[in-house]
Backbone as a chain_set.jsonl record, in Angstrom:
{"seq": "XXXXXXXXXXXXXXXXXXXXXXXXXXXXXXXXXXXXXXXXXXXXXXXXXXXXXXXXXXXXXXXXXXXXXXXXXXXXXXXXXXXXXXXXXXXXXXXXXXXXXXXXXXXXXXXXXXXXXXXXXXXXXXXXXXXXXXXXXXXXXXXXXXXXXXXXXXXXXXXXXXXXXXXXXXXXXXXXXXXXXXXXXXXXXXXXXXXXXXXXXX", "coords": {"N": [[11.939, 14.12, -11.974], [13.982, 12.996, -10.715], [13.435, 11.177, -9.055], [11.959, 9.726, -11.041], [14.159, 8.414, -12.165], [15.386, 7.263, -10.207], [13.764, 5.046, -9.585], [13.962, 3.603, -12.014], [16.505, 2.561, -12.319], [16.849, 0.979, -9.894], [14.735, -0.808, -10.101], [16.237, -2.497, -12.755], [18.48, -2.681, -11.8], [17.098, -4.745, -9.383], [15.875, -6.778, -11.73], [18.306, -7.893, -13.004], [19.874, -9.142, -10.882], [18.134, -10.883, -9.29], [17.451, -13.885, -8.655], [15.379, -16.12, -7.319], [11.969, -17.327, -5.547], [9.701, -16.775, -3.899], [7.568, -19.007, -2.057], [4.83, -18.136, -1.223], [2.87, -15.509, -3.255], [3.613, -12.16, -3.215], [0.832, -10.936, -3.463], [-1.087, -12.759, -2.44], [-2.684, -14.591, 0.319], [-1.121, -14.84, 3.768], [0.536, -16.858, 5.344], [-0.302, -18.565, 7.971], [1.759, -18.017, 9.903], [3.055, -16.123, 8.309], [4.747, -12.961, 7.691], [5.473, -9.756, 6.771], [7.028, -6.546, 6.147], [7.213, -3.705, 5.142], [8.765, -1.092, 3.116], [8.904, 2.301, 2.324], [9.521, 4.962, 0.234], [9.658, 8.047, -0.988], [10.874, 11.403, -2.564], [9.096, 12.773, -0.896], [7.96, 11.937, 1.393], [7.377, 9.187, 3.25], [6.875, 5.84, 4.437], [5.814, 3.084, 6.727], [4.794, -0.119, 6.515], [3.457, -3.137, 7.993], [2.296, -5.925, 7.038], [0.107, -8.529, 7.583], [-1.336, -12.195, 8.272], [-4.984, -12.145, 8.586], [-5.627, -13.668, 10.745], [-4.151, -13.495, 12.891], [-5.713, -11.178, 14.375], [-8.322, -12.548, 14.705], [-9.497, -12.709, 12.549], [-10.426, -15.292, 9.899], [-8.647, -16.266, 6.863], [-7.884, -13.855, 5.776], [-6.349, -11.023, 5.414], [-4.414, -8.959, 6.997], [-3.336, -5.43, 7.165], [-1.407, -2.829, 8.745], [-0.174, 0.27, 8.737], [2.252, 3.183, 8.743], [2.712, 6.632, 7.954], [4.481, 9.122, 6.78], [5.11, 12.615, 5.836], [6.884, 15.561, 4.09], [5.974, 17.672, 5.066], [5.338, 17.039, 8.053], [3.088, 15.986, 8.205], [1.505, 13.238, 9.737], [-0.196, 9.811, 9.317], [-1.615, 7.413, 10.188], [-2.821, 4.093, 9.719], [-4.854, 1.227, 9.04], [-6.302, -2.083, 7.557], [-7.984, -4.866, 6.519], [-8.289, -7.142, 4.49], [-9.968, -9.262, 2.197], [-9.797, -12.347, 0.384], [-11.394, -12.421, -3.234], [-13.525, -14.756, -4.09], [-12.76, -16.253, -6.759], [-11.721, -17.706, -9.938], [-9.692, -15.696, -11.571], [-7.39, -16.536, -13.078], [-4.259, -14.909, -13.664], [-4.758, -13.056, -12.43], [-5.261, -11.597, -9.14], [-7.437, -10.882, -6.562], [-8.444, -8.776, -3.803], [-10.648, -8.11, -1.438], [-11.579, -5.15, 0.944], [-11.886, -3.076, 4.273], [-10.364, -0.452, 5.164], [-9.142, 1.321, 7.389], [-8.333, 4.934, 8.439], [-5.909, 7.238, 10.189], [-6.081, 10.604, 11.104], [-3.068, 13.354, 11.273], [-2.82, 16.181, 10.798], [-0.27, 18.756, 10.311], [-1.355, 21.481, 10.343], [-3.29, 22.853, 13.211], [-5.683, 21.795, 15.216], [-6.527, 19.964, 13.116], [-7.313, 17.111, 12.645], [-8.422, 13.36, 11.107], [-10.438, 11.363, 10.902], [-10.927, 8.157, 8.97], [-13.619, 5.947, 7.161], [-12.719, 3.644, 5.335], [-13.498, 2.075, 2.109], [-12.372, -0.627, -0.36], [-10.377, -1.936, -3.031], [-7.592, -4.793, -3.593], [-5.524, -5.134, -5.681], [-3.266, -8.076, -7.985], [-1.37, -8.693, -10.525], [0.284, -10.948, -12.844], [3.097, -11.094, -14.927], [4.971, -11.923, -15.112], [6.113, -15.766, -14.745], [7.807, -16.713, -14.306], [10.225, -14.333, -13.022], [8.031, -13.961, -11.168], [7.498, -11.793, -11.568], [5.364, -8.665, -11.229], [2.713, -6.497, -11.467], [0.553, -4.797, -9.045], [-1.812, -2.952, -7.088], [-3.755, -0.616, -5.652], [-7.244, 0.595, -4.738], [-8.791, 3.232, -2.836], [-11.635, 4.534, -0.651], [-13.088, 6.812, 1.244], [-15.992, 7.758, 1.709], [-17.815, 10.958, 2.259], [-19.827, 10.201, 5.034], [-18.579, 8.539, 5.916], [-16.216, 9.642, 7.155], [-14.476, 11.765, 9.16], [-13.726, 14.984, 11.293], [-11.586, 17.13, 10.049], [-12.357, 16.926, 7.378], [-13.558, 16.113, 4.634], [-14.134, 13.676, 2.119], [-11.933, 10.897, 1.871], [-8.927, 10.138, -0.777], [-7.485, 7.286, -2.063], [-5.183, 5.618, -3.985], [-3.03, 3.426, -5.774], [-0.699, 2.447, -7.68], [1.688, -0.274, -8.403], [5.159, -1.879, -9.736], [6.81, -4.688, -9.227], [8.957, -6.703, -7.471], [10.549, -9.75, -6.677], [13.796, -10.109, -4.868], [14.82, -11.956, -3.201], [14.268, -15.312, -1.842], [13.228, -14.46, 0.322], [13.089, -10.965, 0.222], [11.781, -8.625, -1.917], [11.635, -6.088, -4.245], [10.458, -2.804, -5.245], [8.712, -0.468, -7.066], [6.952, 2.667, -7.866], [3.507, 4.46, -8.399], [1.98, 6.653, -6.195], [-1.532, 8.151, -5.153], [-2.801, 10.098, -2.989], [-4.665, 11.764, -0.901], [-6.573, 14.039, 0.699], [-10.128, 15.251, 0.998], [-10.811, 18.471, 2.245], [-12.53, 20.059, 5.099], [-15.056, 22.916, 4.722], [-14.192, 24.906, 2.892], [-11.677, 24.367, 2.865], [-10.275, 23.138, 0.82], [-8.368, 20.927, -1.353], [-5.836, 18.677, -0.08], [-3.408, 17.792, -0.679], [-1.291, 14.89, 0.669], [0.232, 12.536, -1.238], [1.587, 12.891, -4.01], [3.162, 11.426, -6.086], [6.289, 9.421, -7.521], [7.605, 6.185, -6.084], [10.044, 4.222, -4.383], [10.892, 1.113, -2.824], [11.579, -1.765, -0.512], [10.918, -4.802, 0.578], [10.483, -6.877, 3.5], [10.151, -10.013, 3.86], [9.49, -12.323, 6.648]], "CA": [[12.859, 13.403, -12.851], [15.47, 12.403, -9.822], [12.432, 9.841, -8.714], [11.886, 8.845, -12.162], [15.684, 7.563, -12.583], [15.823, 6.019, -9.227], [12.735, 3.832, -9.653], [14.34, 2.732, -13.364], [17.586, 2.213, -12.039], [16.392, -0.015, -8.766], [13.978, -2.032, -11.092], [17.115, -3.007, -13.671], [19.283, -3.589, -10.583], [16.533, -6.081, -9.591], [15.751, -7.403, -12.49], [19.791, -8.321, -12.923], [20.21, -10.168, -9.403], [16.78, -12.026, -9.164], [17.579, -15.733, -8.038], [14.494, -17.008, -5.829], [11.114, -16.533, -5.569], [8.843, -17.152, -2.551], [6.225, -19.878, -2.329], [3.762, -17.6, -1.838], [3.08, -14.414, -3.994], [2.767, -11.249, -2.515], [-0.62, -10.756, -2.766], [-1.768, -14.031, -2.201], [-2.971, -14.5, 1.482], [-0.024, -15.383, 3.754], [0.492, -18.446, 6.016], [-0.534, -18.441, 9.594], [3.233, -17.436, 10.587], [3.944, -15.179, 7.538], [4.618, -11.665, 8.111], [6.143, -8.976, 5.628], [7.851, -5.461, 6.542], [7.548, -2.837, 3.685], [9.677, 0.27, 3.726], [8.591, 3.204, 1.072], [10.227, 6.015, -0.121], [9.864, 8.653, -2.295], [11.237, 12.65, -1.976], [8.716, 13.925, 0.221], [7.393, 10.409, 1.853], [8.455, 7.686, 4.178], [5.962, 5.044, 4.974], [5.958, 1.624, 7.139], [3.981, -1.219, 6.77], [3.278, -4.25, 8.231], [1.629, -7.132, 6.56], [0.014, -10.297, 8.241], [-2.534, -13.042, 8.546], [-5.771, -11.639, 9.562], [-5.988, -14.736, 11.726], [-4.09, -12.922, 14.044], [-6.823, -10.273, 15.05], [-8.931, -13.029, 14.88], [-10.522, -13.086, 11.376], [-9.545, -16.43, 9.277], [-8.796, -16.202, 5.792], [-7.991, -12.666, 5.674], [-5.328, -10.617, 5.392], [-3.978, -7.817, 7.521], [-2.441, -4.751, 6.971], [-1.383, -1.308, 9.584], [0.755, 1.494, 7.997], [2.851, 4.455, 9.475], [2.913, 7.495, 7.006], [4.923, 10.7, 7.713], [5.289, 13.253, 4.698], [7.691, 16.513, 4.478], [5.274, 18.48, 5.979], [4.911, 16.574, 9.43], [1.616, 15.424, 8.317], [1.153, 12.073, 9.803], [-1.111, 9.242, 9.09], [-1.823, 5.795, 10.716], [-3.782, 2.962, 9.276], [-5.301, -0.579, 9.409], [-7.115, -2.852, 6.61], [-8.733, -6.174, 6.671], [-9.079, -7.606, 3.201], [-10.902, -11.183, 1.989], [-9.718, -12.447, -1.351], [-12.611, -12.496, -3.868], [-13.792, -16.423, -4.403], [-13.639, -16.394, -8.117], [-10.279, -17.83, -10.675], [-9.25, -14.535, -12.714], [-5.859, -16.341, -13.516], [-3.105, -14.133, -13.275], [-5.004, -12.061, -11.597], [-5.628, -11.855, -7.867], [-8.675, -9.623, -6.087], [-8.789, -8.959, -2.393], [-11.481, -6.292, -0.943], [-12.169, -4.737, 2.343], [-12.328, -1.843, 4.575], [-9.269, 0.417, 5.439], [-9.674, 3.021, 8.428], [-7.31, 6.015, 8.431], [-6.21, 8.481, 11.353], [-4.482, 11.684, 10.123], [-3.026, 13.975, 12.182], [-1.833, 17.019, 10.046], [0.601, 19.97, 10.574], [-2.016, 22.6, 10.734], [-3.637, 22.894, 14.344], [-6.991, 21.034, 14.927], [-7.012, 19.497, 11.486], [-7.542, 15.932, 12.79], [-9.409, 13.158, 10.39], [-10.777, 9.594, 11.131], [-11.941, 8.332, 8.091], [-13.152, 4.565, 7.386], [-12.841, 3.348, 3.495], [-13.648, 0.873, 1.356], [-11.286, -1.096, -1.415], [-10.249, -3.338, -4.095], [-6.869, -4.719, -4.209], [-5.482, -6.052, -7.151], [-1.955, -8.04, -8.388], [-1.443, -9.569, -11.589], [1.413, -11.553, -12.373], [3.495, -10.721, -15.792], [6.255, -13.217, -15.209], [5.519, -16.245, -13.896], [9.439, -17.361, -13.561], [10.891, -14.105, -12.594], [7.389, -13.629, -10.382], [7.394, -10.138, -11.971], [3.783, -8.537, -11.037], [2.123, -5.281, -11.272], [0.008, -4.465, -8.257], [-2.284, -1.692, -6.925], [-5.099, -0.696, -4.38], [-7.877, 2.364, -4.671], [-9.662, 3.111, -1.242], [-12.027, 5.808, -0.989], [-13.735, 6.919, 2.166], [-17.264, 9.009, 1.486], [-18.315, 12.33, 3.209], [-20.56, 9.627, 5.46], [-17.676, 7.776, 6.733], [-15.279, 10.875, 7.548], [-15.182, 12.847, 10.107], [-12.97, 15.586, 11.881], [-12.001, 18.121, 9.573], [-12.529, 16.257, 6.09], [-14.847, 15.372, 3.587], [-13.485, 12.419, 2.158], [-9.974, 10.477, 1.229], [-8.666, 8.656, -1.524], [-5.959, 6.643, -1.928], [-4.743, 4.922, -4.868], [-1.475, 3.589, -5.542], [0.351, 1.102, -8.313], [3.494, -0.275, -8.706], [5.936, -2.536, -10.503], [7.084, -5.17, -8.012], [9.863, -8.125, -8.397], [11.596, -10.565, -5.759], [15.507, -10.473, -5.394], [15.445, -13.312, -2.673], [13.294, -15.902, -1.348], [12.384, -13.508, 1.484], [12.753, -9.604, 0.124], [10.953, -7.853, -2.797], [12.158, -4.947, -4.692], [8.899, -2.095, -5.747], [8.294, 1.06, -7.603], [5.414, 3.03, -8.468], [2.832, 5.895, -7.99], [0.72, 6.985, -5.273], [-2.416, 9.502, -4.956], [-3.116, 10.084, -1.91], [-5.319, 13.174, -0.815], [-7.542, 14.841, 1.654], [-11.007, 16.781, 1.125], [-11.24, 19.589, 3.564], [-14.2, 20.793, 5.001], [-15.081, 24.499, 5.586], [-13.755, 25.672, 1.683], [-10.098, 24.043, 3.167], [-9.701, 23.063, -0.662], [-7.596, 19.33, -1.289], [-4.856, 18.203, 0.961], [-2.644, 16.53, -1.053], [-0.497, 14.026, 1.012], [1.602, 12.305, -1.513], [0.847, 12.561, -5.725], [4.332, 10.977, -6.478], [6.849, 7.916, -7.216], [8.156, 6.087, -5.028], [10.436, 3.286, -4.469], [10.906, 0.658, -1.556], [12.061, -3.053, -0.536], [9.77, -5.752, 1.398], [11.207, -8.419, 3.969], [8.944, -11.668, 4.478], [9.845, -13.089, 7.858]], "C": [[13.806, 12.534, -12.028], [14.568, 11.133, -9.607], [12.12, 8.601, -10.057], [13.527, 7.823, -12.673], [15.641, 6.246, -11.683], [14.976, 4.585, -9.088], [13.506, 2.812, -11.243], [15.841, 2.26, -12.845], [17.647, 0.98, -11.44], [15.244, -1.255, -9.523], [15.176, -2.524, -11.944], [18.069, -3.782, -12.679], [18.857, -4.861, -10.398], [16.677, -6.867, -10.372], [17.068, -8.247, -12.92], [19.774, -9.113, -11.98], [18.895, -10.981, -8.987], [16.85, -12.992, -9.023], [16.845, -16.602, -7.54], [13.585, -16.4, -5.951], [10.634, -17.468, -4.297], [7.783, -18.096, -2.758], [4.715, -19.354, -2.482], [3.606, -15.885, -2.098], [2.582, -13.419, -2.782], [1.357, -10.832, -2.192], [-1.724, -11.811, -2.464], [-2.077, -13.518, -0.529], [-2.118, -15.08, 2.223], [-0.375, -16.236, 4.56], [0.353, -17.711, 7.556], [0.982, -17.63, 10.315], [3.843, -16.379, 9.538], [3.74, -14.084, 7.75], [5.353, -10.723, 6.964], [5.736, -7.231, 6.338], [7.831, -4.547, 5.254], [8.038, -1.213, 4.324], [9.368, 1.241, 2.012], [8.861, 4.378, 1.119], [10.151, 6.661, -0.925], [10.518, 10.14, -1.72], [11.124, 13.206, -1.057], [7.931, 12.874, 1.223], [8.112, 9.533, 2.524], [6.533, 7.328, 4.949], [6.608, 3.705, 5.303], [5.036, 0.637, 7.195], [4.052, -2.597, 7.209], [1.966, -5.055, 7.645], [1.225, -8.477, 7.099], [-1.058, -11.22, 8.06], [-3.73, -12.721, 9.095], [-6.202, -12.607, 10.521], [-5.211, -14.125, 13.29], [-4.529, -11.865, 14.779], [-7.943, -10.979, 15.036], [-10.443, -13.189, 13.719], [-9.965, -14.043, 10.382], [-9.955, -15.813, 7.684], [-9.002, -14.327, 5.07], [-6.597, -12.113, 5.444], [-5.091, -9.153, 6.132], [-3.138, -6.361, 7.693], [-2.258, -3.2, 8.348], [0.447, -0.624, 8.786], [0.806, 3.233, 8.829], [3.022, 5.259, 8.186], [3.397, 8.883, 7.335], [5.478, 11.615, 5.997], [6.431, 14.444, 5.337], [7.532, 17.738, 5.125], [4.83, 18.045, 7.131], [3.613, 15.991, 8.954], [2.259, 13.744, 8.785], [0.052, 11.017, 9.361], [-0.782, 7.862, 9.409], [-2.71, 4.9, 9.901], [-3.633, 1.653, 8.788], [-6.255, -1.061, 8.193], [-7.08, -4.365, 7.091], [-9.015, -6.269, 5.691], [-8.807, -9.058, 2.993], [-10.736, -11.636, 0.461], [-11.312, -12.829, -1.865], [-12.496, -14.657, -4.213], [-14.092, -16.609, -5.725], [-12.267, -17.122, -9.061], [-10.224, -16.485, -11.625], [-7.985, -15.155, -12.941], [-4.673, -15.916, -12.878], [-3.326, -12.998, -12.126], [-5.651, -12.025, -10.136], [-6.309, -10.655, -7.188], [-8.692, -9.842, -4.581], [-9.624, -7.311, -2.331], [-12.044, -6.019, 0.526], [-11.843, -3.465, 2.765], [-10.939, -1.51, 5.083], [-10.085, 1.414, 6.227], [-8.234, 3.908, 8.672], [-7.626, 7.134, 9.674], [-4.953, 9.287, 10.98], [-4.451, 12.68, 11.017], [-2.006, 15.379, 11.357], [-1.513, 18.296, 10.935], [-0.132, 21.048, 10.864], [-3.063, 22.06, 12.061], [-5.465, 22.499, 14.096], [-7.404, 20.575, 14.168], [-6.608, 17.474, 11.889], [-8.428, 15.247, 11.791], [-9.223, 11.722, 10.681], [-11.4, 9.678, 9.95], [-12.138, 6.458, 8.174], [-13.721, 4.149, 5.703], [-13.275, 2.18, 2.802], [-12.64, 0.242, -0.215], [-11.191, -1.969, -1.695], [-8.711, -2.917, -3.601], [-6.207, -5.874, -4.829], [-3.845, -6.458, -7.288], [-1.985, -8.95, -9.652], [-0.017, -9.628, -11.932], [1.927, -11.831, -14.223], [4.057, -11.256, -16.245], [6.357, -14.121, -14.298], [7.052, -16.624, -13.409], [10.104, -16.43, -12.567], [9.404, -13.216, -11.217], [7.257, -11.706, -10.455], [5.857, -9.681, -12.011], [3.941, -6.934, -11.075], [1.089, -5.078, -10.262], [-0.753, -3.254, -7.937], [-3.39, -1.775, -5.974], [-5.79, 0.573, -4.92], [-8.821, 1.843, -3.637], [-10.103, 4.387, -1.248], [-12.744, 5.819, 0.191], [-14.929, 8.233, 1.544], [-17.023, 10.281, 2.49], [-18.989, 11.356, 4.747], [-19.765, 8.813, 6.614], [-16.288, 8.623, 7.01], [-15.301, 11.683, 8.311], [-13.813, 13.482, 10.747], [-13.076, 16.636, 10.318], [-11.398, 17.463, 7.267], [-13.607, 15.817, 5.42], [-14.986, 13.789, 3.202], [-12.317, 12.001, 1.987], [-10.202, 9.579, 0.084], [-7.656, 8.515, -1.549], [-5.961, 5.603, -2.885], [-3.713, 4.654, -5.36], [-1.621, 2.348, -6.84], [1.62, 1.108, -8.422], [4.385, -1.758, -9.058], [6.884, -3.473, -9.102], [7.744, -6.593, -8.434], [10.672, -8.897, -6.869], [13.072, -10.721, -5.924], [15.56, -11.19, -4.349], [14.241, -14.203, -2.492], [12.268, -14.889, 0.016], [12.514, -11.879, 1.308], [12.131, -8.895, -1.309], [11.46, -6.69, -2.894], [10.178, -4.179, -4.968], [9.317, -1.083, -6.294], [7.058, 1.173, -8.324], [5.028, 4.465, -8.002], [1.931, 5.674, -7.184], [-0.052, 8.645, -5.43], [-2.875, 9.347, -4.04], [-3.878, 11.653, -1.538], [-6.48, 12.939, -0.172], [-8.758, 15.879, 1.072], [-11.531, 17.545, 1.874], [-12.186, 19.972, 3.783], [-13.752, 22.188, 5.071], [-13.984, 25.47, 4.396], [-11.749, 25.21, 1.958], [-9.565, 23.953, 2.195], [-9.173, 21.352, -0.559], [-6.401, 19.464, -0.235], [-4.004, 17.233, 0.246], [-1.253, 16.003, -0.497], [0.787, 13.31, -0.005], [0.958, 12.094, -2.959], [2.584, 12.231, -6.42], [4.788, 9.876, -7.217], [7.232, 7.601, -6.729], [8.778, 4.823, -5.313], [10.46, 2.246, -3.186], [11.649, -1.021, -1.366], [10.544, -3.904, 0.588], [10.6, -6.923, 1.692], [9.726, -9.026, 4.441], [9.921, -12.256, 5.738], [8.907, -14.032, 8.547]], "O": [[14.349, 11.531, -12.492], [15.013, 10.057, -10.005], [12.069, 7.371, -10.103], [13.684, 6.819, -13.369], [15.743, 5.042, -11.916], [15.334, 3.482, -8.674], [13.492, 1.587, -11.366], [16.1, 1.165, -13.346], [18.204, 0.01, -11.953], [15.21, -2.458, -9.261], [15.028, -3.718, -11.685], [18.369, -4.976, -12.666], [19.44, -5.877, -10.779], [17.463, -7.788, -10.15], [16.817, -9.417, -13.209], [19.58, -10.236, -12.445], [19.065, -11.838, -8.119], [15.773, -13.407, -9.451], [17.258, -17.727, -7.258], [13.634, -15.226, -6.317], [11.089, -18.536, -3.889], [7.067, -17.912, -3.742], [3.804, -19.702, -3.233], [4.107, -15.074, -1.319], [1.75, -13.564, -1.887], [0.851, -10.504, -1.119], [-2.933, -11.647, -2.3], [-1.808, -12.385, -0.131], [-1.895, -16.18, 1.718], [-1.572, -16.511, 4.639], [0.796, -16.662, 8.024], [0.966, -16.749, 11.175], [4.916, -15.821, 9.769], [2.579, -13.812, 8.056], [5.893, -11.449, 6.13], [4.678, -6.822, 6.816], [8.595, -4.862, 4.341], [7.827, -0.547, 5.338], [9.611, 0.82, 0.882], [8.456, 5.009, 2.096], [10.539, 6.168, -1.984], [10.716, 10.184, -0.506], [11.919, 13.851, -0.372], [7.109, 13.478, 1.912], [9.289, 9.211, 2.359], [5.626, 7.95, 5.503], [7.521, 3.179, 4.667], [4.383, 0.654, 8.238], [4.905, -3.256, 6.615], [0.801, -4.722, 7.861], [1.988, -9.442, 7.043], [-1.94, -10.63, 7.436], [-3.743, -12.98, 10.298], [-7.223, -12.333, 11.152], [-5.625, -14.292, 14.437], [-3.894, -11.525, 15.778], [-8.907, -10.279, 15.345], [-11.622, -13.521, 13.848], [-8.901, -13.65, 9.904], [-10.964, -15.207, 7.322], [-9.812, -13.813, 4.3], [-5.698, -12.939, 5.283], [-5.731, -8.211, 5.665], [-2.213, -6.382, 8.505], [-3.323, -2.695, 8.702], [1.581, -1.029, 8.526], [-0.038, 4.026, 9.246], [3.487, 4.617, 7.244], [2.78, 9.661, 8.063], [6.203, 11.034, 5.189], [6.832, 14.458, 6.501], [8.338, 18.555, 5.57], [3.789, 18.606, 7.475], [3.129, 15.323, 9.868], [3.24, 13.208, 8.27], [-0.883, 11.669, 8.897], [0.19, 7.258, 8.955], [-3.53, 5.614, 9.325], [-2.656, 1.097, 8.286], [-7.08, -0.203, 7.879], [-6.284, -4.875, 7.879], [-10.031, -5.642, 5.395], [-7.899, -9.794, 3.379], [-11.476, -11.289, -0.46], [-12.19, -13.349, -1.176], [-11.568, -15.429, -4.456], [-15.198, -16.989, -6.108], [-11.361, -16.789, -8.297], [-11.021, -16.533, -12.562], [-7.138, -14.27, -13.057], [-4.164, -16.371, -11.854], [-2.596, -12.378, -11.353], [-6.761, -12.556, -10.095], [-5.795, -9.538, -7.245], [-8.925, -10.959, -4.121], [-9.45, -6.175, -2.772], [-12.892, -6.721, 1.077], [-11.515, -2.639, 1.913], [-10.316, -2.499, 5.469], [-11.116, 2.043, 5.989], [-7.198, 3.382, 9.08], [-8.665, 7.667, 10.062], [-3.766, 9.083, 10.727], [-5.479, 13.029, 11.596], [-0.778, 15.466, 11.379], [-2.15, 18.755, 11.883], [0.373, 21.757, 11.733], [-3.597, 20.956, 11.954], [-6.216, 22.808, 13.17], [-8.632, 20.513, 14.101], [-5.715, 16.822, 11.349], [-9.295, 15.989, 11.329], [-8.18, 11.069, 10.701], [-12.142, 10.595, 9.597], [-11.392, 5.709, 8.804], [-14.804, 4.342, 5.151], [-13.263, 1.178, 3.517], [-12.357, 1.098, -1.053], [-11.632, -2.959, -1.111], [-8.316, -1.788, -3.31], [-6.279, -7.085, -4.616], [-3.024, -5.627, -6.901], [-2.705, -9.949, -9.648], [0.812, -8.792, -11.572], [1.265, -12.652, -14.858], [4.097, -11.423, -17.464], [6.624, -13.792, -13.142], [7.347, -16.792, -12.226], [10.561, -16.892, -11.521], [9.662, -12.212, -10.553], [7.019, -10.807, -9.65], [5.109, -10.282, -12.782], [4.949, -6.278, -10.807], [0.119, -5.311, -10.984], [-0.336, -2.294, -8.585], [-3.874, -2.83, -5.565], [-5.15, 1.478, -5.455], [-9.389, 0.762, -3.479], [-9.417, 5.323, -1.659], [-13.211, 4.7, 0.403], [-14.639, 9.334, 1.076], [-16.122, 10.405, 3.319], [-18.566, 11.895, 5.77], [-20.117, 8.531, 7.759], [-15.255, 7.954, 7.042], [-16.218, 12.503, 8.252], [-12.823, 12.752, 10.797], [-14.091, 16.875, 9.664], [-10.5, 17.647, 6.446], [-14.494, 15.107, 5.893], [-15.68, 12.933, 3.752], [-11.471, 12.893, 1.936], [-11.056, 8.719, -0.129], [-6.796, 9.316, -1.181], [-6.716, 4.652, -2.682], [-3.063, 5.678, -5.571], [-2.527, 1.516, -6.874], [2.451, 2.012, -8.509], [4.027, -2.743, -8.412], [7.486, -2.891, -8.199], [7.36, -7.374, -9.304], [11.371, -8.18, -6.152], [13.579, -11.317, -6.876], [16.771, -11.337, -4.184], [13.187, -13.825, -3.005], [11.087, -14.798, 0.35], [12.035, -11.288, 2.276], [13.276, -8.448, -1.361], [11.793, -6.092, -1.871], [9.104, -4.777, -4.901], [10.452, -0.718, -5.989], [6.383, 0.405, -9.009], [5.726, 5.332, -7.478], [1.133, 4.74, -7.259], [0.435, 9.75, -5.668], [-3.562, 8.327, -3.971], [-3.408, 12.644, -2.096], [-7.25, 11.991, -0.325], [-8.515, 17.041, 0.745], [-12.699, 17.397, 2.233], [-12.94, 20.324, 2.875], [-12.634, 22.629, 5.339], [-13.234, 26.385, 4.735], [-10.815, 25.699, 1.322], [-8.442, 24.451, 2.111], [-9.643, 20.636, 0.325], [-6.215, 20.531, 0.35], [-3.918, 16.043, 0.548], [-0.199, 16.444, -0.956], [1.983, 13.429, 0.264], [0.017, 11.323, -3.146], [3.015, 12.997, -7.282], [3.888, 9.18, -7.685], [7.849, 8.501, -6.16], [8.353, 4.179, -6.272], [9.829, 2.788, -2.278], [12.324, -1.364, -2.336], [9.528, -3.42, 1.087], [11.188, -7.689, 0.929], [8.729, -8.653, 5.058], [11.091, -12.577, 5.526], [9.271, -14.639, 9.554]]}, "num_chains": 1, "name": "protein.A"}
């Protein structure tokens, strides 16, 4: 309930002080020099991401992402994506898809997991003045592409997302995030929450 306030609270805030929107939308593909900083928060969660041009690992017309993830149980988790917008007009709606690889390093002893995923992600755009969008990703790694002590992962997330300058972004939303253990381990669930956060473009 405390998560559920603070996400309605921090969205109205936004939505109140909103002045500026950015030339180009968040999930558009960014400019050779654009970069974006996301900071996410929920109870038992703290994640960092960086956002960039996949031109700077040397794939054009891409987009880049690596993410720091640390939960309340020490679990850690690292990871990198490479996604290619789809070549099609949906409108409002914008499609990028590619592969996400994850390295998790959890709290219980030898429970290491490389996994490497596959994904859609999606933003569609609600308000075109106040650039008000709904967003989301699902990434799923098989049994095939997992390895250490896991089966597979998924990871699926949306969330409610608004600009309060030309260069920062307000968010809230839900993530599912979760581990399948090998060896009867059972699920691993990482983060089944809400969460809130900000995003600087630099």
């Amino acid at each position: 309930m405390r998560n559920n306030n603070l996400a309605i609270v921090l969205l109205m805030g936004v939505a109140g002080t909103a002045a500026a929107q950015t030339s180009e939308k968040p999930g558009d593909i960014p400019s050779t020099n654009a970069r974006e900083i996301d900071v996410q928060l929920s109870n038992d969660t703290l994640q960092l991401k960086y956002i960039g041009n996949g031109n700077k690992v040397g794939v054009n017309n891409s987009r880049f992402s690596g993410a720091f993830f640390l939960s309340e149980d020490r679990d850690i988790v690292l990871s990198a994506g490479l996604v290619f917008p789809v070549d099609f007009d949906f409108g409002r709606l914008s499609v990028l898809i590619g592969p996400q690889v994850y390295a998790a390093l959890l709290n219980e002893e030898n429970n290491d997991i490389m996994a490497v995923s596959l994904g859609a992600e999606l933003r569609f755009v609600l308000d075109k003045d106040l650039d008000l969008a709904v967003t989301g990703y699902a990434y799923y790694a098989p049994d095939i592409l997992t390895f250490g002590s896991a089966d597979n992962v998924t990871d699926f997330s949306a969330q409610l997302e608004l600009p309060i300058s030309k260069q920062m972004k307000a968010f809230a939303g839900m993530r599912w995030f979760e581990l399948d253990l090998t060896e009867g381990g059972g699920t691993k669930t990482l983060q089944d929450e809400l969460f809130v956060g900000l995003g600087y473009r630099f």
